[in-house]
C-alpha positions in Angstrom: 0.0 0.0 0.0 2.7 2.8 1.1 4.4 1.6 -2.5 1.6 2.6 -4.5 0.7 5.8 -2.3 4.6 6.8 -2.9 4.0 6.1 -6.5 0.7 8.2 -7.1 1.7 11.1 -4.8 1.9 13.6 -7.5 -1.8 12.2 -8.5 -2.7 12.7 -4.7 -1.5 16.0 -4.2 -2.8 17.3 -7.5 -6.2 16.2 -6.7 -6.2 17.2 -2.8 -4.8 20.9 -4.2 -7.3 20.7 -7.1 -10.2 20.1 -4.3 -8.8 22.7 -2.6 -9.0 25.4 -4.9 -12.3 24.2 -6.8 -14.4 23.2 -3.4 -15.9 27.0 -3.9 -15.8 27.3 -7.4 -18.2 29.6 -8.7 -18.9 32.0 -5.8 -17.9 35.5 -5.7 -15.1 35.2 -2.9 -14.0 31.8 -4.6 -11.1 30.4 -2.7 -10.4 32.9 -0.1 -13.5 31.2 1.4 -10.9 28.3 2.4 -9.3 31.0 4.7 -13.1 32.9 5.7 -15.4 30.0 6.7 -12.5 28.7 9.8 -11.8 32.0 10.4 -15.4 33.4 11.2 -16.2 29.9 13.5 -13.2 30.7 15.5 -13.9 33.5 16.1 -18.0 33.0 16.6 -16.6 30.3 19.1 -14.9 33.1 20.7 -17.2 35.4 21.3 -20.2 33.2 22.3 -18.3 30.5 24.7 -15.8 33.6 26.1 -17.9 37.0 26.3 -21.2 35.9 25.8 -21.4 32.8 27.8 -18.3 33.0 29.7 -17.4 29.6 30.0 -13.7 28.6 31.5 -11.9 25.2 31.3 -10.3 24.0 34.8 -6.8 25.4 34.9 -6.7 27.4 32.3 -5.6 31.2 33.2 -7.4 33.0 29.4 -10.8 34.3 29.5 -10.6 32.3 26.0 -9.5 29.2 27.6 -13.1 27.6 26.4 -13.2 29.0 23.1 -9.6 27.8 22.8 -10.6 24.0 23.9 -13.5 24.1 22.0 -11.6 24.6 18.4 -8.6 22.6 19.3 -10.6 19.6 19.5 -14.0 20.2 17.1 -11.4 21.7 14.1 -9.1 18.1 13.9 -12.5 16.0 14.4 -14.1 17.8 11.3 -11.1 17.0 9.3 -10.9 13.5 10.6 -14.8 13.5 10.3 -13.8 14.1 6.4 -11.5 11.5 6.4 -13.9 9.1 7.0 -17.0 10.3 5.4 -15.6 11.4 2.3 -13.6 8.1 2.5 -16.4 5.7 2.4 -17.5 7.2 -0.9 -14.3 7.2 -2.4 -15.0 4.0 -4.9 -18.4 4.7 -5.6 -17.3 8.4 -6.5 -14.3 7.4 -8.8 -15.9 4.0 -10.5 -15.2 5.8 -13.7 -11.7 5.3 -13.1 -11.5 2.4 -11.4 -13.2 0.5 -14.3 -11.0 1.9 -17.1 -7.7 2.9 -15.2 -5.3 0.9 -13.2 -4.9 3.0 -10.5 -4.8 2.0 -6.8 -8.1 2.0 -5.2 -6.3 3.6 -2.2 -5.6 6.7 -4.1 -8.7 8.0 -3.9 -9.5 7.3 -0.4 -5.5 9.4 0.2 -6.6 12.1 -2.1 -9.9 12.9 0.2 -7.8 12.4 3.2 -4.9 14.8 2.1 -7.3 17.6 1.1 -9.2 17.0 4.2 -5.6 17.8 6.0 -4.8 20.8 4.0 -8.4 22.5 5.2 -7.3 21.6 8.5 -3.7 22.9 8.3 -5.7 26.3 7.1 -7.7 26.1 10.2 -5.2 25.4 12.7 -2.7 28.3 11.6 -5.5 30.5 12.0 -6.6 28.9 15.2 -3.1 29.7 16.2 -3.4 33.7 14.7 -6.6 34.4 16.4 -4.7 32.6 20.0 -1.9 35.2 19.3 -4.3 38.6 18.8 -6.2 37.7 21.7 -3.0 38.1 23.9 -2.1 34.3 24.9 1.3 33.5 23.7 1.6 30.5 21.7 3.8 27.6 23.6 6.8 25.5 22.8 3.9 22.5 23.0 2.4 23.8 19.8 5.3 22.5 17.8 4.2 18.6 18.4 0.9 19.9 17.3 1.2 19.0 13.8 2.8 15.3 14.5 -0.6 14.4 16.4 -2.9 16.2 13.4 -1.0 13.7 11.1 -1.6 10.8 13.3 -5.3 11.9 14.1 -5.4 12.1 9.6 -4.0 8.7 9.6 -6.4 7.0 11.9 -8.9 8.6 9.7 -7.7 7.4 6.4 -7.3 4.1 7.4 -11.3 4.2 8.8 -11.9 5.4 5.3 -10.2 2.8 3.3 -11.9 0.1 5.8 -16.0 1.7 4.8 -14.8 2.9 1.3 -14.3 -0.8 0.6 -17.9 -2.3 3.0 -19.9 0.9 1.3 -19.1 -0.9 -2.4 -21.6 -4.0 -1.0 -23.6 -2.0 1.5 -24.6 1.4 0.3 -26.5 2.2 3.8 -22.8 2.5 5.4 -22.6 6.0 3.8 -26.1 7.0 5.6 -24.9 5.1 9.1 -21.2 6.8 9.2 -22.9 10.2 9.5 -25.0 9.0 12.4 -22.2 6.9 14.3 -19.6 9.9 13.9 -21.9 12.2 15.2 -23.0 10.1 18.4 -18.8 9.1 18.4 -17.9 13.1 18.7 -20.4 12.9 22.4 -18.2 10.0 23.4 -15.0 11.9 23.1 -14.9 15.2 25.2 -14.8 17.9 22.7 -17.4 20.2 23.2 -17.4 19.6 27.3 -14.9 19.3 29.6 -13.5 15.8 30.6 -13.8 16.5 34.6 -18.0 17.9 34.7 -18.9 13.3 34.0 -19.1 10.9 36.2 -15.8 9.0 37.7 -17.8 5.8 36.3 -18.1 7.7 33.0 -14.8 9.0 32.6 -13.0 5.9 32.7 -15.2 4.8 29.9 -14.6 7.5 27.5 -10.5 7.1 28.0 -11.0 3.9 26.7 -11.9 6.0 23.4 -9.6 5.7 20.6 -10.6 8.9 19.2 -9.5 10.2 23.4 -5.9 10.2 23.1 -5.4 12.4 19.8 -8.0 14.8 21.1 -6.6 15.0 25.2 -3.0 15.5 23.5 -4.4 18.4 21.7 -6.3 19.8 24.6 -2.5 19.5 26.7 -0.6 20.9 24.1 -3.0 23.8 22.8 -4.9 24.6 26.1 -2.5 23.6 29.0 1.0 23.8 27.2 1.9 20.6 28.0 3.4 17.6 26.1 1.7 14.5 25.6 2.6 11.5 27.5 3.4 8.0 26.7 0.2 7.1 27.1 -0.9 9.4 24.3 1.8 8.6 21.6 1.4 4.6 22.7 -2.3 4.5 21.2 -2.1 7.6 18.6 0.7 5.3 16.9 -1.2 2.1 16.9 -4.4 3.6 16.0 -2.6 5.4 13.2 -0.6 2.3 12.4 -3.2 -0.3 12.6 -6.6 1.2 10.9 -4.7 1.8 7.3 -3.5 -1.8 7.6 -6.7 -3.4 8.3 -8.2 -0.9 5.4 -5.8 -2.4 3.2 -6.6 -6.0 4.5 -10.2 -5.8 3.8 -9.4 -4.2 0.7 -7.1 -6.7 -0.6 -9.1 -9.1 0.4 -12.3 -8.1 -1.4 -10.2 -6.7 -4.4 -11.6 -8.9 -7.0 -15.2 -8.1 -6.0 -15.1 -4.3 -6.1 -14.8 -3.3 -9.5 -17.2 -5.5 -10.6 -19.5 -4.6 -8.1 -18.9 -0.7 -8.9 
């Protein structure tokens, strides 16, 4: 798989760039929407969590500490959100190709899940702008912010490869993702703070695999403080594991797929 991905990057990037550009084709603003749409929810976050509804994170010494969780964990699980979603439509999307061209059926899964990283990149600098102008300084812990977005992307892609391939035989999976991710996103602690559940509860929701990416973010953006072991451990083997198993099950059912599509 990383063979093929190595040999079709230029396809990949061209196509994540070409989505990039063209996702707001035809409106008056065009592509400088990429840059406006994270821009204005930042900052809406901002104003309603920090002025209007004055909500604080325990520990955290900004009057935009909230506003600041808020993003660093809801901007990565849209992307990864992408990852998945746009993923699982990959093969159905591109059966054009697949029937007449040799290419990979990985490709097209990576190309979703590269432009899905480049909108997040966009968000994430700006994330890290807005943190600047609103007087926090940004910490050395923002440098290993990056390494876990990859990871986070990864674990994604690999979820993507895995329901790109099922969604060839079941169609419905496309309709279920949307409802799974959404209930998934109240399982992690993203838009509440860890500490305001249960003891009973909180143990559950570590056990997460979505926790770790999104906890390291919250320590590194929020609290300015390097992940642990604990978080690299299962951010690597989530990352590692999920493309491999997508590439199993694809393998597996390779013969099937374009016949099917």
């Amino acid at each position: 798989m990383i063979v093929n991905l190595w040999r079709y990057r230029g396809f990949i990037v061209r196509n994540a760039l070409s989505d990039v550009r063209h996702r707001y084709a035809g409106s008056a603003v065009g592509v400088a929407w990429n840059v406006i749409n994270p821009l204005a929810q930042i900052l809406i976050y901002t104003l309603v969590f920090s002025h209007i509804m004055a909500a604080r994170v325990p520990g955290a010494g900004s009057r935009a500490g909230f506003a600041l969780y808020l993003c660093a964990g809801l901007l990565p699980w849209v992307a990864f959100a992408e990852c998945i979603t746009r993923g699982a439509n990959a093969f159905i999307e591109n059966a054009p190709y697949l029937k007449k061209l040799p290419i990979p059926e990985q490709v097209f899964v990576a190309q979703n899940a590269v432009a899905a990283t480049l909108f997040l990149g966009i968000s994430m600098t700006l994330l890290g702008l807005v943190t600047v102008l609103a007087g926090d300084a940004l910490t050395l812990a923002w440098v290993g912010v990056p390494a876990v977005l990859v990871l986070f992307q990864g674990f994604g892609f690999g979820l993507g490869l895995i329901f790109s391939t099922l969604n060839v035989f079941l169609r419905d999976i496309g309709q279920m993702l949307a409802i799974a991710l959404h209930l998934w996103m109240w399982l992690t602690p993203i838009v509440y703070v860890e500490e305001i559940l249960p003891a009973s509860l909180q143990g559950f929701v570590r056990h997460n695999p979505a926790y770790p990416f999104i906890d390291a973010l919250h320590r590194m953006i929020v609290g300015g403080q390097w992940p642990t072991a604990w978080h690299w451990g299962p951010m690597l083997f989530w990352a590692s594991a999920a493309p491999v198993l997508g590439y199993l099950i694809m393998r597996r059912l390779r013969p099937e797929i374009r016949d099917v599509l």
